[in-house]
Each structure stands twice: as structure tokens, then as C-alpha cells.
N, C-alpha and C positions, 0 to 999 in steps of 0.2 A: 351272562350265565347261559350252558347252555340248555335249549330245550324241545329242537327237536319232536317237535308235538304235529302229530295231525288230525284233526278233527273234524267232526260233522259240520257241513253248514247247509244253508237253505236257502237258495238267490232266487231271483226275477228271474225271468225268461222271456223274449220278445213275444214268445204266444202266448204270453201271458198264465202260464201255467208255473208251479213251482217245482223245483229240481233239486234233489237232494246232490251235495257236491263233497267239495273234501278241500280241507284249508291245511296250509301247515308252517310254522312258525320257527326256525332255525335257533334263536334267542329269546331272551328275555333280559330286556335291558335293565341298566341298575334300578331305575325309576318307577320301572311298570311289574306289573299282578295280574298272574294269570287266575282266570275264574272259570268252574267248572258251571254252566247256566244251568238252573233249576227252573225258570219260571223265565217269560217274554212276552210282555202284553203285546196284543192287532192292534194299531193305530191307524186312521181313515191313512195319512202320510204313507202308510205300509203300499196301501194300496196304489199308492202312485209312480212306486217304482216298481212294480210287482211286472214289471214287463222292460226292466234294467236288469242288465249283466251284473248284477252286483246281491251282497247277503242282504239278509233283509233284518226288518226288527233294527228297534232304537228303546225299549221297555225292558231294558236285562235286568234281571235279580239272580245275583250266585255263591257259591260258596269259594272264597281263596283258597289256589291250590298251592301258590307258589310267591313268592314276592321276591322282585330285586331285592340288593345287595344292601342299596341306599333306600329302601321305601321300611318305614318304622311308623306309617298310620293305620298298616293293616298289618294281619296275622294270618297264616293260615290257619283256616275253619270259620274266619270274618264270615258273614254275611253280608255282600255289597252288590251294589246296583248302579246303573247307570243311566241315562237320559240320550237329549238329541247333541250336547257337544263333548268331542274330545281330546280338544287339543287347541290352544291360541298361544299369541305370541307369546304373553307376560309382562310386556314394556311401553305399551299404543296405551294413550290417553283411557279410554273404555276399560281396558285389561287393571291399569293401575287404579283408576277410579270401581271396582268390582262390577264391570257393565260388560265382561269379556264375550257375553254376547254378540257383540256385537264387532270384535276386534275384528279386521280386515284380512287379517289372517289365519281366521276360523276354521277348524275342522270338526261340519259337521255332515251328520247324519245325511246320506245321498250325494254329497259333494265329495268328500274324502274318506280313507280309511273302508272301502267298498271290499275288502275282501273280509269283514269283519261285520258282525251284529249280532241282534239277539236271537232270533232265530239259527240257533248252533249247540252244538253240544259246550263249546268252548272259547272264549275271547279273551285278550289279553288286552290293558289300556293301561294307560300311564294313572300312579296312584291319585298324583291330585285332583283328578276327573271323576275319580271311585267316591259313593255316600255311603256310610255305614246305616244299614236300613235299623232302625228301633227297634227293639224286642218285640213290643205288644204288637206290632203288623208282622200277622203273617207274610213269606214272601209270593204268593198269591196275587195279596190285598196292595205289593209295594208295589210291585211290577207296573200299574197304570200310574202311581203316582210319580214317576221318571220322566213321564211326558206328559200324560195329561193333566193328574193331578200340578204341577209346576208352570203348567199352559195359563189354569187359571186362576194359579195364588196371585199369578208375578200381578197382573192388573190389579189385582185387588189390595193385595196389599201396598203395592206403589201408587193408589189412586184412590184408594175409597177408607170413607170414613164408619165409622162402625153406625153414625147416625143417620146413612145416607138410605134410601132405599135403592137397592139392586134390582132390575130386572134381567133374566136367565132366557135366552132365546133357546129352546131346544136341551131336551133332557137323555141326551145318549153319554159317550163315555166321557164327555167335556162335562157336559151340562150335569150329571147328578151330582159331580166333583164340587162343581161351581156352587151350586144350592150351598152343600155340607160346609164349604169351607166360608161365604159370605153370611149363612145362618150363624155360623159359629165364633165369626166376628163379630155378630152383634149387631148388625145391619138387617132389615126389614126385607124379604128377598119373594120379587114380583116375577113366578114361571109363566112363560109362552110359550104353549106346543100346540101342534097342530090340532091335536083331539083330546077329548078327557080320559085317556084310557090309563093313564101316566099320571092321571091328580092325587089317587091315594095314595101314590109310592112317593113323589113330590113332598106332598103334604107331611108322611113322613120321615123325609131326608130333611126337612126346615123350612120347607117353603112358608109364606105367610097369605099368602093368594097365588091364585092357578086361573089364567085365561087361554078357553082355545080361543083358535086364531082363523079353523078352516072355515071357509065363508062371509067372513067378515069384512065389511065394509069400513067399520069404525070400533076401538077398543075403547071400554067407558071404564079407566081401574081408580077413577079416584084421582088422589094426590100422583102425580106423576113421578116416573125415577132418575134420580141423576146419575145412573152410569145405566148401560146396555150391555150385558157380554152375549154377542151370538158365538152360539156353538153347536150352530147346526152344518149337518153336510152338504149343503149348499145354500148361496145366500140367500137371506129374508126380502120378505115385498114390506121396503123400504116406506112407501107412502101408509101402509098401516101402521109400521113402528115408529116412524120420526114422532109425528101427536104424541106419545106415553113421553117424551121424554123431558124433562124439564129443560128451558131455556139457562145455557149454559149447560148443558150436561155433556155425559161421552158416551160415545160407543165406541167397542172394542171387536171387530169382528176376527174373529179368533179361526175362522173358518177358512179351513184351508182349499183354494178354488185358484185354479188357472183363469177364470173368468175374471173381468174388472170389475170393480164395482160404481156402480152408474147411481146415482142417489141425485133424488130432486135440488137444486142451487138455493133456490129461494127459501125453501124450509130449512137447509142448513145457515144459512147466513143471518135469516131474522131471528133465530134462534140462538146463533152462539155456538152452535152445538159441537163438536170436537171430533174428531174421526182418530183414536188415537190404534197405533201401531202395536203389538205386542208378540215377541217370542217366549218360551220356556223360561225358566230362572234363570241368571247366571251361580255359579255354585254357592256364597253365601245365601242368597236366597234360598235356594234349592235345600241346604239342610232348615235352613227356618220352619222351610214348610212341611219337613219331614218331620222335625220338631213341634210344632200344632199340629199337625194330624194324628202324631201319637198321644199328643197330651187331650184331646179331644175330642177321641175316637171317630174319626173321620177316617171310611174304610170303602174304597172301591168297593162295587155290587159286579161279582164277576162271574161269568161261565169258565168252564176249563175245557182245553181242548190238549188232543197230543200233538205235541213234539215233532211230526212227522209229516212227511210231505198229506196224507187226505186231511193229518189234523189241521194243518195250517190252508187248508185249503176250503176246508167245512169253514174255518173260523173267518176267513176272508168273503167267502159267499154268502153267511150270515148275514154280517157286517154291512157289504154293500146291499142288499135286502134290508137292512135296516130292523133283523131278530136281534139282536143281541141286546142284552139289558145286565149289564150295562157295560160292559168291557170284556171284550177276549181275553181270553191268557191260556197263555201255552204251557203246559207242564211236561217234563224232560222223563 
């Protein structure tokens, strides 16, 4: 089909500043849907390419303008959104078992597909990558759940039991997600942040205890937790958090850092303890968890920013200053 389209977009730049540009797309294959973007959550990730030749934003929420020939799971005037993958083989081990995550032929977010993201007036992706966002979430409130919110269902729901206690390392655009969605499981849910300044909001998002952590030599919470999800913007001081953890437990460090991560031997090993790996949904998951978040009013805590090169630029400065409570989002 043709179409002939050019639109706004909004890349990296090696000086790290952003540049408003111009994309333009000759077709629209039978497969794929074109979406007009209304809403683009900041994600910490935003900020790592934000000095690549490439569009930015992986948090789109929009309205269909167009669909291929063969695509019959959306409509034009859908509301849909999208995350960090778009595109796998269909046929690898992973892909056929719904783990496309992880398929070796993956197209995602900063690896492929760079002339395209959220940050843009307009994108087109193949329909089976598209989620149809719920009614009761605003597209505001979806836009973070694309990547974050899907960041930290996927552990939770593949690893924890509703009876387990959770502990939440870090309460920004991971962390309040994590509360809502591990409170709402059913699970007992133990926040870690740096100061108290974050305990009443906590406390209201689900939390069931709140410990700062700034200064502390030793964390005294009681019965200890069998999972960890850090989701702070850089990694945690390891020899305070391993003790909270029960023997056999997991941590998930969800925190995205070029840095390794270097943790004590001997407290991992007499313990059991698990260092377990975790990306976004693969897309069954990913509607699951749009599905519990609208049956249980689980809703992003966001700022808005504009569309535009100072908006996305305010929203990025924020961010890495660490104002933002709790999630960017970009409106069009």
C-alpha cells in the first residue's frame, strides 16, 4: 500500500543534545499500522542513546491511521502502543515456546529499526508487535507501562508467589510500578530508598514497610524477602542488601548500567541466593499485564512534558537529576 508519509522525529546526537529530523516511509506493507503517536514515556534506556544517530523513545501510545491490507487485529481510530521489541523471527526455540525475547534474531529498541520510535509525530510497526491499550488507562498512564510497567511484571509474575515477601530497591519509574503491581498480587512488598521523603507515597502505592538505606551499616526488617527487584539508576551497595534476603532467594537487577556488577562470593554462595536475569515481556505477557493493570487499577504517577525538542529535553534533565516522580511522558 502506498504511503508516502513524512514525519516528525526526534534522534540522539553525538553532543548529546536532541534534533528534531524528518523520517519518511514510501509503504506500508500488508502486515503493518501506521500510528499517529499521542503520548511517549522517558525511559532511563532513552538516555543511553541520547548521543546515537538514531530516533529515540521505546514507550509509544497512539492512534491507527492506516493498516495493511492483511492486518484484521486493529482498526483505524485503535488505540495502540508499543514497547522495547519489534520484530523476531517466529520459528527459534524462544519465539515458538512465547519467550521471543529472547530469539536471536531480535529487533529491538537501539539495535534495529533506528530510524523509528516514540519520540515522533508518527511510526509504523508490524501489527503483531501493536497492544491494544484498555479503555480504563488513559494513554498517558499506558505509555510507561510499554517498558516499564512490562520491566517489572515479567519477574514477578514468572517468579513470585503471592505469598512471598518482595522487596523494591528504588521508587522512580520502575520502582512505584513494582510496588502496585507486587501489592496487587498479593505479596507483602518491603521498599528500599535512599531517604523517607518517598514513604507516604510508598505507603500509598501498597508498600507494607518502608526502610531508608542512606547511612546505614545494617538493615534490621524482620522476616527477610525472598525476591529483590532493584530498580534503581545505578547499582545498589550489595553488602547491605544481600543480609535482607532470605537464603535461597533472587535478586533481579532490573537496572540498566554499562557497569558489571561485582557482589560479595561467599554471601552468594552460602546463601543460595540467585542472580536471576530479566528483560520486558515477550508479548503474551505483555497483554497479561495490561490486563491486571486495568482490572486493578495499577496507573503510572506521571509528569507531562511536550513533544518537542526543549520538551524532551526538560524531561531528559529531570530524569537524570532524579525530579521526576514518577515517569516522563511526552504529549503530542
Amino acid at each position: 500500500m502506498k504511503l508516502n508519509l513524512d514525519y516528525t522525529v526526534y534522534k540522539g546526537h553525538q553532543t548529546g543534545r536532541i534534533v528534531k529530523s524528518q523520517g519518511h516511509k514510501d509503504d506500508l506493507a500488508p502486515d503493518e499500522v501506521l500510528l499517529k503517536i499521542t503520548h511517549a514515556g522517558v525511559c532511563g534506556t532513552d538516555e543511553h542513546y541520547k548521543s546515537a544517530d538514531m530516533v529515540l523513545g521505546h514507550e509509544g501510545v497512539g492512534i491507527v491511521e492506516q493498516v495493511g491490507e492483511q492486518v484484521d487485529t486493529f482498526k483505524v481510530g485503535d488505540r495502540a502502543g508499543w514497547g522495547y521489541l519489534h520484530n523476531c523471527c517466529m520459528h527459534c526455540e524462544h519465539c515458538l515456546s512465547g519467550n521471543e525475547m529472547f530469539c536471536a534474531q531480535r529487533a529491538m529498541y537501539g539495535e534495529a529499526d533506528l530510524d523509528q520510535g516514540a519520540f515522533a509525530s508518527h511510526a509504523v510497526w508490524k501489527a503483531t508487535f501493536l497492544f491494544h491499550i484498555p479503555e480504563s488507562i488513559s494513554s498517558a498512564e499506558a505509555a510507561p507501562l510499554m517498558c516499564a510497567g512490562s520491566t517489572v511484571f515479567n519477574p514477578l509474575y514468572t517468579h513470585v508467589y503471592s505469598t512471598d515477601r518482595v522487596g523494591v530497591v528504588g521508587i522512580g519509574g520502575l520502582g512505584h510500578l513494582a510496588i502496585q503491581f507486587a501489592s496487587k498480587m498479593g505479596c507483602e512488598v518491603v521498599v528500599f530508598s535512599s531517604t523517607d521523603s518517598k514513604k507516604e507515597e510508598a505507603m500509598k502505592l501498597g508498600a507494607t514497610e518502608f526502610y531508608a538505606t542512606r547511612g546505614a551499616s545494617k538493615l534490621e526488617i524482620g522476616r527477610r524477602v525472598d525476591h529483590l527487584i532493584i530498580t534503581t539508576s545505578s547499582l545498589p551497595d550489595w553488602n547491605l542488601l544481600l543480609p535482607v534476603v532470605q537464603p535461597r532467594g533472587a535478586i533481579f537487577p532490573l537496572t540498566v548500567s554499562e557497569s558489571d556488577i561485582i557482589l560479595p562470593t561467599m554471601a552468594i554462595l552460602g546463601a543460595g541466593i540467585r542472580i536471576q536475569g530479566s528483560l520486558p515481556c515477550s508479548r503474551g505477557l505483555h497483554v497479561k499485564m495490561l490486563r491486571f493493570a486495568a482490572l486493578h487499577g495499577i496507573r503510572a504517577v506521571v509528569e507531562e512534558f511536550s513533544m518537542s525538542v526543549d520538551g524532551i529535553e526538560d524531561a531528559m534533565a529531570r530524569l537524570e537529576e532524579g525530579r521526576i516522580r514518577y515517569r516522563a511522558v511526552l504529549v503530542a
